[in-house]
FILOVEX-794354 format. One record per residue (C-alpha): residue in three letters; x, y, z. Coordinates in steps of 0.1 Angstrom, whole numbers, plus 5000, padded with zeros to 4 digits. Example, Ala and Ser with C-alpha at 12.3 -4.5 7.8 and 13.67 -1.06 7.14 Angstrom:
2
Ala512349555078;Ser513749895071;
END
This chain:
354
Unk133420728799;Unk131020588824;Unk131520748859;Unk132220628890;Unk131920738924;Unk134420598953;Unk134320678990;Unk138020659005;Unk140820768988;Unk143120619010;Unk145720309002;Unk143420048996;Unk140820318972;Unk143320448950;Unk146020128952;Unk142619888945;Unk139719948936;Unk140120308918;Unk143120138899;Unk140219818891;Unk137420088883;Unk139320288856;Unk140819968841;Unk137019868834;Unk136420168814;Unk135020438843;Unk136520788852;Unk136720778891;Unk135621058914;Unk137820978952;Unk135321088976;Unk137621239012;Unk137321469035;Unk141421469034;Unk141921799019;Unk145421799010;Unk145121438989;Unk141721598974;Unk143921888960;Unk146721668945;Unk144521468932;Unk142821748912;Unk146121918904;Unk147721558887;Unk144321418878;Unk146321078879;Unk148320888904;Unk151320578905;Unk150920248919;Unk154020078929;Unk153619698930;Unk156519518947;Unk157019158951;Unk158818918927;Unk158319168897;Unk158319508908;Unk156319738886;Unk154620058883;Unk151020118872;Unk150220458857;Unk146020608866;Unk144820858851;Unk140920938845;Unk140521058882;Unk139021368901;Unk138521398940;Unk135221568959;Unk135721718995;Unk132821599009;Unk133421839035;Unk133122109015;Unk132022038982;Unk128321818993;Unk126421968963;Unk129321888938;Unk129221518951;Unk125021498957;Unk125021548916;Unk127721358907;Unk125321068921;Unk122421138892;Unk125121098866;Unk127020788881;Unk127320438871;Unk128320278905;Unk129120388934;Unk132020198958;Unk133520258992;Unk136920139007;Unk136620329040;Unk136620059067;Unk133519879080;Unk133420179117;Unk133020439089;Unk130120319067;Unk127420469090;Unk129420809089;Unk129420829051;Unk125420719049;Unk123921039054;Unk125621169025;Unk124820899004;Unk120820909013;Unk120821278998;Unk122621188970;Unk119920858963;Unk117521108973;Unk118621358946;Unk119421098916;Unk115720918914;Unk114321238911;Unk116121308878;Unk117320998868;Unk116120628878;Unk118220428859;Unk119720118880;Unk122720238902;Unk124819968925;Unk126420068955;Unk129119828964;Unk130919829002;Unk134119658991;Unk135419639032;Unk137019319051;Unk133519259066;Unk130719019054;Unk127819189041;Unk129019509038;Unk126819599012;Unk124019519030;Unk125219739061;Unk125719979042;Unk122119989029;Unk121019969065;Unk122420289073;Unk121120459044;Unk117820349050;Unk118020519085;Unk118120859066;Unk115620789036;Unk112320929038;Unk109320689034;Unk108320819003;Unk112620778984;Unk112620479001;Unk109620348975;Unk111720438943;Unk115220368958;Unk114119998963;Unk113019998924;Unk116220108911;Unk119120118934;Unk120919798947;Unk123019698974;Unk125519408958;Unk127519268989;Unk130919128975;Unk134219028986;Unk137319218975;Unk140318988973;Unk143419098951;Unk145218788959;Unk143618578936;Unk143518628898;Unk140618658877;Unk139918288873;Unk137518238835;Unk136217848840;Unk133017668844;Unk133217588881;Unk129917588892;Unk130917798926;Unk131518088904;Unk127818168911;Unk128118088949;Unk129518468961;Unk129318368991;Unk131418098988;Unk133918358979;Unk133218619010;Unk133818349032;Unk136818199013;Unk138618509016;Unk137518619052;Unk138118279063;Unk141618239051;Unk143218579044;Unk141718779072;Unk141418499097;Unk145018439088;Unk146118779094;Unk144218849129;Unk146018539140;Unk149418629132;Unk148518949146;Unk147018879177;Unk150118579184;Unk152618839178;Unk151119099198;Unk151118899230;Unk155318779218;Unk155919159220;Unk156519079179;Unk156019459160;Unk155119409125;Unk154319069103;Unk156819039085;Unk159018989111;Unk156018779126;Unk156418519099;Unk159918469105;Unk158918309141;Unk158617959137;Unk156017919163;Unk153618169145;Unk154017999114;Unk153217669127;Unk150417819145;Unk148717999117;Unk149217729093;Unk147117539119;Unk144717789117;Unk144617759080;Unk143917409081;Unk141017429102;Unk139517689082;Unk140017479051;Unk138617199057;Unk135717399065;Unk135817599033;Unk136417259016;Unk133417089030;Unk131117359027;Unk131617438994;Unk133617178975;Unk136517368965;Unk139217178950;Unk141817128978;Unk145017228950;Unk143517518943;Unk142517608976;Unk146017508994;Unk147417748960;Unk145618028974;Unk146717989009;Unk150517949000;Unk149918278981;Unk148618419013;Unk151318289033;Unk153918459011;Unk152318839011;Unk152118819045;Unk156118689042;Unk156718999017;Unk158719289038;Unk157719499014;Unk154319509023;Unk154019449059;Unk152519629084;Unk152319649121;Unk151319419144;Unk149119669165;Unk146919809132;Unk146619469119;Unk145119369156;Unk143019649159;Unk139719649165;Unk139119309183;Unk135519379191;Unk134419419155;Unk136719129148;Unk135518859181;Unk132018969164;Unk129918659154;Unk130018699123;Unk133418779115;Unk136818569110;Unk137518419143;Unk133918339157;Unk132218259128;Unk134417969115;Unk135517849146;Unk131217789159;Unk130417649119;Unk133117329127;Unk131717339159;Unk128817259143;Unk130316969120;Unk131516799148;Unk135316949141;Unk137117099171;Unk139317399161;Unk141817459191;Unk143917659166;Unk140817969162;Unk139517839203;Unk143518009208;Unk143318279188;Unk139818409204;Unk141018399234;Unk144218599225;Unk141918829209;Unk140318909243;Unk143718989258;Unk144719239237;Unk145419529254;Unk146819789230;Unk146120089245;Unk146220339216;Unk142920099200;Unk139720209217;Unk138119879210;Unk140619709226;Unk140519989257;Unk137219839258;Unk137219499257;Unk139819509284;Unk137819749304;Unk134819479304;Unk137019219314;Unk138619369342;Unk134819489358;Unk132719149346;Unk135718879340;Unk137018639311;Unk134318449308;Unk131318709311;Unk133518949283;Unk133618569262;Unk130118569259;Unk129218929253;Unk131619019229;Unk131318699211;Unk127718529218;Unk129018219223;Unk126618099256;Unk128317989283;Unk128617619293;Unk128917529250;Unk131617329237;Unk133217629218;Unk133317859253;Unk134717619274;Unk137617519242;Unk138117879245;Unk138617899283;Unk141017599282;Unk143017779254;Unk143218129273;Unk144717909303;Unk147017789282;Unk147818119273;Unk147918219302;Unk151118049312;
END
């Protein structure tokens, strides 16, 4: 079987893309410093999936091993001549933890093997892939550096089980990121939005979240700004694209899968970034002449989350309290003072405010 390497074995490793890797024909090593799930892993060399929804079912893995990084480096640095790809589902804060180990294992595989290896990041981040790399590069030496770039790429993708596997000859099936942005865009802005809404109700998990009117409204008002962007941008077929958001709409409905309000939320720093789901769409209609109050609200309840158990929100609230709203605004989301966008946003956290 061809081999795989995946960092994380955690929910999303094993329930995702460990389950999508050994249905394309590889045997999957979990790389985790978790040494109890290591063990079990190695004990049952296979796992269950339980898939609830409309039709509940079960899906059976088997072809799968687990490394202890922790204690096991040199078992994993040769696992990396012999593999086939190499993915991670660790969360976007951890990817500069696991490059060190990653550099030695590049370092060792071109100097036995320089066939073409792809290391994917499959996180909720755009161009993880390429952060990934980044890091890696930080611990290369000059001279690795030189034969990594000949034979060892850095694919970013997006990671989406939503959405089938769709076979046609729609010509955005070349456009990845088209994809990225589709699904950060609509899933993940969708979700920071309930999340960040329900927070400030005193709402505890989505589910129950999604039985609020108000947040439905809301988030389907989010939806349709980000959209119309997607729709504009890229030319997706509106059907289609409204298909995938109703699907959307009912996971997050499903109480089978929901989650809490507060991990959903976490993180707002990464999240406010200007790159990610609430910034970046909200400054690209900016930009098309489009004014998205619903994302101008949802930044600004972003910056009032105060969850105390999330460091990154400790933060942010620790900036505002010693600089102000509109100083924190600016630094955590590089949106200048005095442009349309900051100044929607300060109207909507007034709002809010009352």
């Amino acid at each position: 079987m061809k081999q795989a390497i995946h960092f994380g074995g955690g929910n999303i490793g094993r329930g995702f893309i460990g389950e999508l890797l050994v249905r394309s024909g590889y045997e999957v090593t979990f790389v985790d410093v978790a040494e109890a799930l290591v063990d079990e892993i190695n004990a049952r060399r296979a796992y269950d999936i339980e898939v609830v929804g409309n039709e509940p079912q079960t899906i059976h893995v088997e072809h799968v091993k687990a490394i202890n990084s922790n204690t096991n480096l040199e078992e994993l640095l040769d696992a990396f001549v012999t593999a086939d790809i190499v993915t991670t589902a660790i969360g976007p804060n951890i990817l500069k933890f696991i490059a060190p180990n990653i550099a030695k294992g590049l370092a060792r595989r071109v100097e036995k093997n320089e066939a073409p290896l792809n290391i994917i990041a499959c996180e909720n981040m755009v161009g993880g892939s390429t952060v990934l790399k980044n890091f890696v590069y930080e611990h290369l030496a000059d001279d690795v550096k030189a034969k990594v770039d000949r034979c060892i790429g850095f694919p970013d993708a997006a990671v989406d089980r939503i959405v089938p596997i769709q076979h046609n000859e729609d010509p955005l099936v070349d456009n990845l990121e088209a994809y990225i942005e589709r699904k950060l865009f609509s899933v993940n802005t969708g979700h920071a939005s309930i999340a960040y809404m329900a927070y400030l109700k005193g709402i505890e998990d989505i589910a129950s979240a999604m039985q609020d009117e108000e947040i439905v409204a809301f988030v389907r008002r989010v939806w349709a700004e980000t959209s119309e962007l997607l729709i504009e941008k890229y030319g997706f077929d509106r059907e289609k694209h409204a298909a995938y958001i109703r699907t959307a709409e009912e996971r997050f409905k499903n109480p089978h899968l929901s989650d809490a309000v507060t991990r959903v939320a976490r993180g707002p720093k990464r999240k406010l970034g200007a790159k990610d789901r609430l910034v970046s769409p909200a400054s690209q209609l900016i930009a098309r002449g489009r004014k998205p109050e619903a994302l101008a609200t949802v930044i600004a309840a972003a910056l009032r989350f105060d969850y105390a158990d999330d460091p990154e929100a400790v933060e942010v609230q620790n900036y505002v309290k010693e600089h102000g709203f509109e100083k924190a605004l600016t630094y955590f989301t590089e949106i200048p003072a005095g442009m349309e966008l900051f100044d929607l946003i300060l109207a909507k956290n007034a709002e809010l405010k009352k």
